[in-house]
C-alpha positions as CSV (number, residue, x, y, z in Angstrom):
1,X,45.5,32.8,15.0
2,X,43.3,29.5,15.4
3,X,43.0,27.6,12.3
4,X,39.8,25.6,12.3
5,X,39.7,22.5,10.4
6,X,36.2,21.9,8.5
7,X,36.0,18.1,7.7
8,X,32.6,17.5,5.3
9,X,32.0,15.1,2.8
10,X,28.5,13.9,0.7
11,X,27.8,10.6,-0.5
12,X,24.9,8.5,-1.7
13,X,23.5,5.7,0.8
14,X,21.2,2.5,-0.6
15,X,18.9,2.0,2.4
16,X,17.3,-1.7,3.5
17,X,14.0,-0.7,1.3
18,X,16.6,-0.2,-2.0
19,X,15.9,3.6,-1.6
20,X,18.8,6.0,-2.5
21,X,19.5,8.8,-0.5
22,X,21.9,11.5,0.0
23,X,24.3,11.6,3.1
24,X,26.5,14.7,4.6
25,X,29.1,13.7,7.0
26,X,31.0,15.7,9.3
27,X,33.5,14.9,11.7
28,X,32.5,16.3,15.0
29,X,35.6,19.2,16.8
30,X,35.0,17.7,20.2
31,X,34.7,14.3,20.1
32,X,36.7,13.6,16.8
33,X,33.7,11.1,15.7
34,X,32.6,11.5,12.3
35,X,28.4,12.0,11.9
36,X,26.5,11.7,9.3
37,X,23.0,12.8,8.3
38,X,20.4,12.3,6.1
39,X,20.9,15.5,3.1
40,X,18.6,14.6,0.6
41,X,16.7,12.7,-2.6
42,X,19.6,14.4,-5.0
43,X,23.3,15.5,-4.7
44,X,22.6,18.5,-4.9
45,X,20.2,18.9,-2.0
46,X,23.3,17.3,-0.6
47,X,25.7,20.1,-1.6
48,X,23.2,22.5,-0.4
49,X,23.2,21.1,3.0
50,X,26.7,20.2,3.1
51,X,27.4,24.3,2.5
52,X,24.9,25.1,5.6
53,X,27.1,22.6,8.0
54,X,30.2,24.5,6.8
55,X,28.3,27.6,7.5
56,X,27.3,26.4,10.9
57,X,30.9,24.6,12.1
58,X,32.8,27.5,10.7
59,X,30.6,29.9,13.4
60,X,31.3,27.3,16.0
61,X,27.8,26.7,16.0
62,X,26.5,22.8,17.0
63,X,25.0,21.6,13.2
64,X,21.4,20.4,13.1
65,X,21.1,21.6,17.0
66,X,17.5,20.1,16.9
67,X,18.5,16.4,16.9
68,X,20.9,17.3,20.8
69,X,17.7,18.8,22.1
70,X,16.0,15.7,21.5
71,X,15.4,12.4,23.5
72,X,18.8,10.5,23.7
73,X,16.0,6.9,23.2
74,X,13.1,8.7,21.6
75,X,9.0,7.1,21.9
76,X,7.4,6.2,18.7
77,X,5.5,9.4,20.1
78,X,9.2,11.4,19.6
79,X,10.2,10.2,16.2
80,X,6.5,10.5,14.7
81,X,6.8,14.1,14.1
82,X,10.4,13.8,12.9
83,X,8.8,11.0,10.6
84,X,6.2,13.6,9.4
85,X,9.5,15.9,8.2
86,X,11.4,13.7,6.4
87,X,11.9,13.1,3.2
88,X,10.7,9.9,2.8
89,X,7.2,10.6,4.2
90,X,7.3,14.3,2.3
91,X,7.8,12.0,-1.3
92,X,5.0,10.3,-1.1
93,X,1.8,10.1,-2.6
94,X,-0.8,12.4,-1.4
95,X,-2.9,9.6,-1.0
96,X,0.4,7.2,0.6
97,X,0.4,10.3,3.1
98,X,-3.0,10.2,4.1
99,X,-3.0,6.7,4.7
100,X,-0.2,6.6,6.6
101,X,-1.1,9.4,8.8
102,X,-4.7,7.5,9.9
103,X,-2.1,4.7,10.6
104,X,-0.2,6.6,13.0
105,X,-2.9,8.3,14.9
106,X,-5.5,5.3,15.1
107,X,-3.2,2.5,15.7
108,X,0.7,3.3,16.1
109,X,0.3,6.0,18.7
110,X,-2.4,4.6,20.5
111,X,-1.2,0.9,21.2
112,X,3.0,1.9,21.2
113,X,3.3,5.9,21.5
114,X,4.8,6.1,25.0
115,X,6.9,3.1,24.1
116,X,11.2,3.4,23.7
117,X,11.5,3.0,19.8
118,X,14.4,1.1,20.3
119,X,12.3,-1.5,22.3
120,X,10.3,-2.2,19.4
121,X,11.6,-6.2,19.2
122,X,9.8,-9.1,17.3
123,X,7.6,-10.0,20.4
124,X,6.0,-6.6,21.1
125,X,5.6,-5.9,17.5
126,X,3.5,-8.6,16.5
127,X,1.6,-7.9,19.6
128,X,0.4,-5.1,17.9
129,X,0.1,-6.9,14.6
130,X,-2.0,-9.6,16.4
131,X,-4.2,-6.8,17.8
132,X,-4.7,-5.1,14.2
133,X,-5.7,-8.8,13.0
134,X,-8.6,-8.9,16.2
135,X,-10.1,-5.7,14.1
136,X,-10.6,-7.6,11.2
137,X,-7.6,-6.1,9.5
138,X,-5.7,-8.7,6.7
139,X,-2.5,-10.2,6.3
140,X,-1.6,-8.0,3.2
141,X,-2.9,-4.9,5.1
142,X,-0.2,-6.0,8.1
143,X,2.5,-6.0,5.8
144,X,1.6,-2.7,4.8
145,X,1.8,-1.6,8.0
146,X,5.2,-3.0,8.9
147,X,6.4,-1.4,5.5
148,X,5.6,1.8,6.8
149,X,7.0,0.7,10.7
150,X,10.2,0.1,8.7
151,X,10.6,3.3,7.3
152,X,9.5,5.0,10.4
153,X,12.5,2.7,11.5
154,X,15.1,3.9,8.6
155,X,14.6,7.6,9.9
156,X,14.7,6.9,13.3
157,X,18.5,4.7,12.5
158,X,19.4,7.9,10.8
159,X,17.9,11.2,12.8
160,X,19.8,9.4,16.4
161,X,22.8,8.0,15.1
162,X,21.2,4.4,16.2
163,X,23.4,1.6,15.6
164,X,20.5,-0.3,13.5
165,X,16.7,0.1,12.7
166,X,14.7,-3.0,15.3
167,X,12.1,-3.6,13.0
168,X,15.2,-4.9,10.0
169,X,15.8,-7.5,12.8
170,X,12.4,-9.1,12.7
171,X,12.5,-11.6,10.2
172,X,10.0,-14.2,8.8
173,X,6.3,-11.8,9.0
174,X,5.8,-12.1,5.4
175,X,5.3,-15.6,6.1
176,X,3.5,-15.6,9.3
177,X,1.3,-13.0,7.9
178,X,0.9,-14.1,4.3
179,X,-1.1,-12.3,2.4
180,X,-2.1,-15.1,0.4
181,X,-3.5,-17.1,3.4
182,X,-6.9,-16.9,3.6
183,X,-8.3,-14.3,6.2
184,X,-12.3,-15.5,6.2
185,X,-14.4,-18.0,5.0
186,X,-15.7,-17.9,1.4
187,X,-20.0,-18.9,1.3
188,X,-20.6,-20.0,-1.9
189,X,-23.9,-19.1,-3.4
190,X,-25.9,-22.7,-3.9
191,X,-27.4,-23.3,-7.5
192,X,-30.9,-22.8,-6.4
193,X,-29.6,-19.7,-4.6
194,X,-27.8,-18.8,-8.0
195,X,-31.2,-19.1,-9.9
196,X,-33.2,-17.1,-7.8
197,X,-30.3,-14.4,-7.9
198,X,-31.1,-14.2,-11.5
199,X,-34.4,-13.8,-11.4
200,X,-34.3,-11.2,-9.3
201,X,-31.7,-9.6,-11.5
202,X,-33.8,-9.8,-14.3
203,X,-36.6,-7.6,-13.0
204,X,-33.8,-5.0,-12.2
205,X,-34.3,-1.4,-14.2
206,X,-30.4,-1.7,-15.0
207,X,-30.5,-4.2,-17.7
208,X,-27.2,-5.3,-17.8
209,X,-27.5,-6.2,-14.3
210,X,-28.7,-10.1,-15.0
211,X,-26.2,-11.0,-18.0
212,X,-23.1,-9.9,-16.1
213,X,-24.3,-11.6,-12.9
214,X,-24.8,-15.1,-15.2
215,X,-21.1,-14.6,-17.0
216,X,-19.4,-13.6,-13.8
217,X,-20.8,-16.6,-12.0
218,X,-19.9,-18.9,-15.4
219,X,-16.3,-17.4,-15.4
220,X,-15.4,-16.5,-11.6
221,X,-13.7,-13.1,-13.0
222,X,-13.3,-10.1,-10.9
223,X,-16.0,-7.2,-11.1
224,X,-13.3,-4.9,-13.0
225,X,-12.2,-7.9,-15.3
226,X,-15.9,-8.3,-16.9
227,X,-16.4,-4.6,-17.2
228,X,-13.4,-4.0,-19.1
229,X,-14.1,-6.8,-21.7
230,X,-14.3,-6.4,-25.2
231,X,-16.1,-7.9,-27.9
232,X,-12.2,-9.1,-29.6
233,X,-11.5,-10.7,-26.2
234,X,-14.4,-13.5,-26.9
235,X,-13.2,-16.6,-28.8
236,X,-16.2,-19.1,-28.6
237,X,-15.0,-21.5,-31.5
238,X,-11.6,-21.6,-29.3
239,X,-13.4,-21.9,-25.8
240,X,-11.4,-19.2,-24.5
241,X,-11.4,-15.7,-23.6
242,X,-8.7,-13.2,-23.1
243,X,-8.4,-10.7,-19.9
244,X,-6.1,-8.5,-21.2
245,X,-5.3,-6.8,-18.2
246,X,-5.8,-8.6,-15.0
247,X,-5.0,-7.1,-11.2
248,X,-1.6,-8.6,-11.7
249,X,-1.0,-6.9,-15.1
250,X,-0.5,-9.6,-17.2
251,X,-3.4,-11.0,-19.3
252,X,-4.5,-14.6,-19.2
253,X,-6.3,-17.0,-20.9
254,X,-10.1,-18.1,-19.6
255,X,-12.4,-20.8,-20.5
256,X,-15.3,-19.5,-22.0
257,X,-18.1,-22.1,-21.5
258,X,-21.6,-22.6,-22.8
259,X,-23.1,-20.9,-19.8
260,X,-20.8,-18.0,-20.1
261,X,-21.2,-17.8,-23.7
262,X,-24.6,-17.6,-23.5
263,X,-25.0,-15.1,-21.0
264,X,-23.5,-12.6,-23.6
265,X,-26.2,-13.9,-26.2
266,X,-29.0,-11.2,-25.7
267,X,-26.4,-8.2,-25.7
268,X,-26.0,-6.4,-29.0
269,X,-22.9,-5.3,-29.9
270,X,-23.4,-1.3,-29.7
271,X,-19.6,-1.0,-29.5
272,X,-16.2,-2.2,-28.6
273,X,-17.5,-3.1,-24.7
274,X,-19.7,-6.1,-23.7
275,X,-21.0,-4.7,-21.1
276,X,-22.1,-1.2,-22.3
277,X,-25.1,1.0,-22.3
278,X,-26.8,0.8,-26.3
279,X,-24.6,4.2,-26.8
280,X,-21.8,2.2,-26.5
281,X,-20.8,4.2,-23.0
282,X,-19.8,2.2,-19.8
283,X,-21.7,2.4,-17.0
284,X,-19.6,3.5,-13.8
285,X,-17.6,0.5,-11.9
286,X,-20.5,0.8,-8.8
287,X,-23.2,0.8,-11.6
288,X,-22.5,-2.8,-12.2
289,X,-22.3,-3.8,-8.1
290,X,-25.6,-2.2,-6.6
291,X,-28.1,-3.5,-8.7
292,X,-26.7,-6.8,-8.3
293,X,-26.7,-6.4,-4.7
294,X,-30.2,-4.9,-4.9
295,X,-31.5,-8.2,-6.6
296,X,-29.8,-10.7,-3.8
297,X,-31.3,-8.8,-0.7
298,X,-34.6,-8.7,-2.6
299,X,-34.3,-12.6,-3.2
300,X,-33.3,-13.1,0.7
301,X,-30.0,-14.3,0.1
302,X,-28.0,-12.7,3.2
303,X,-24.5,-13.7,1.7
């Protein structure tokens, strides 16, 4: 009688992004190499799929026979729909997933589908970052897609048994594509352009339209920082103002001029909001934008 010996064990893996993950690992009855493969988010997805291998080793049957069928150096075109499987595209965000699915069929598969993923080195990669940026695309929107190059990468390392992920090896992008370099020139409005802006504003049905225009220009906050400003947040005797939540998350301290300050001047305070309609309601975010917009193409101004 043939005893077979089953050899299985789980474990937890941190991968390059900081991700935990669960492992199974086998150690394979012909060539006495142990495998491992990706199990899951939790252990006991892993215990689950560690019982299936038993299952399958016990019947003498080849464990996760998909991954031998495959390419022995897969395309980006091969490990795409492996990608699409995993769990680390399945747990993300609906929206994440959409995004990163219009990323793979406009740009990865085009410009580097038929290409070995394991010939994905520094050079060829920013190639294809270089062509993203002839599109118009930003530095900040690069990195994004080398985050999600990176983790096409992880599962790639893990679904073939590859030795490392390529795109780990490329080091020094988040400087050559900072995000906080600027990626086109900024036209500043002139004060006579400013002016007419204004006045243009000022004939504009939404009322609001020419005192936010005035205090944005007086303040340089963003579109979302004005709208969200309260009443409280104002501190003329100070000189100040306070955005209590800015895109970073933290609040900050503002100066809050004469020009700013008298911007506000002809709104009545119907509520908690600055900006608000006389019920005390705030208008939606694009309520604020197209009248403004509105007024500058009706004063000429083209910037």
């Amino acid at each position: 009688m043939t005893v077979i010996q089953i050899q299985t064990c789980i474990y937890s893996r941190v991968l390059p992004s900081g991700t935990v993950v669960w492992m199974v690992r086998w150690k394979d009855s012909t060539t006495k190499k142990w495998m491992s493969r990706t199990a899951g988010r939790t252990k006991d997805e892993a215990m689950i799929a560690e019982a299936q291998l038993r299952q399958a080793l016990l019947k003498g049957e080849a464990p996760f026979p998909k991954a031998g069928a495959e390419a022995v150096d897969p395309t980006l075109a091969d490990v795409v729909p492996v990608f699409l499987r995993h769990s680390r595209f399945l747990r993300g965000t609906k929206r994440w997933q959409k995004d990163a699915l219009s990323k793979l069929k406009r740009d990865f598969l085009v410009k580097l589908g038929d290409r070995p993923f394991s010939s994905m080195n520094q050079d060829r990669v920013y190639k294809f970052y270089l062509w993203l940026k002839q599109r118009g695309v930003s530095n900040s929107t690069v990195q994004k897609y080398h985050d999600l190059f990176c983790i096409m990468g992880d599962v790639y390392a893990d679904h073939w048994n590859a030795r490392e992920n390529p795109l780990r090896r490329i080091r020094g992008l988040r400087k050559d594509f900072s995000a906080k370099a600027p990626t086109r020139d900024i036209n500043f409005l002139t004060e006579e352009e400013l002016e007419q802006l204004f006045a243009a504003c000022a004939k504009s049905s939404f009322k609001l339209a020419e005192p936010f225009a005035r205090f944005q220009a007086a303040t340089g906050l963003r579109r979302s920082e004005t709208q969200a400003l309260k009443w409280v947040d104002l501190d003329p005797k100070a000189g100040f103002l306070t955005v209590r939540q800015s895109k970073s998350g933290r609040s900050r301290r503002v100066p809050l001029d004469a020009a700013a300050w008298q911007a506000v001047q002809s709104l009545r305070r119907r509520g908690t909001y600055v900006f608000c309609y006389p019920d005390g309601t705030l208008p939606f975010p694009t309520s604020y934008l197209r009248p403004i917009q509105k007024a500058a193409k009706r004063a000429g101004i083209q910037k």
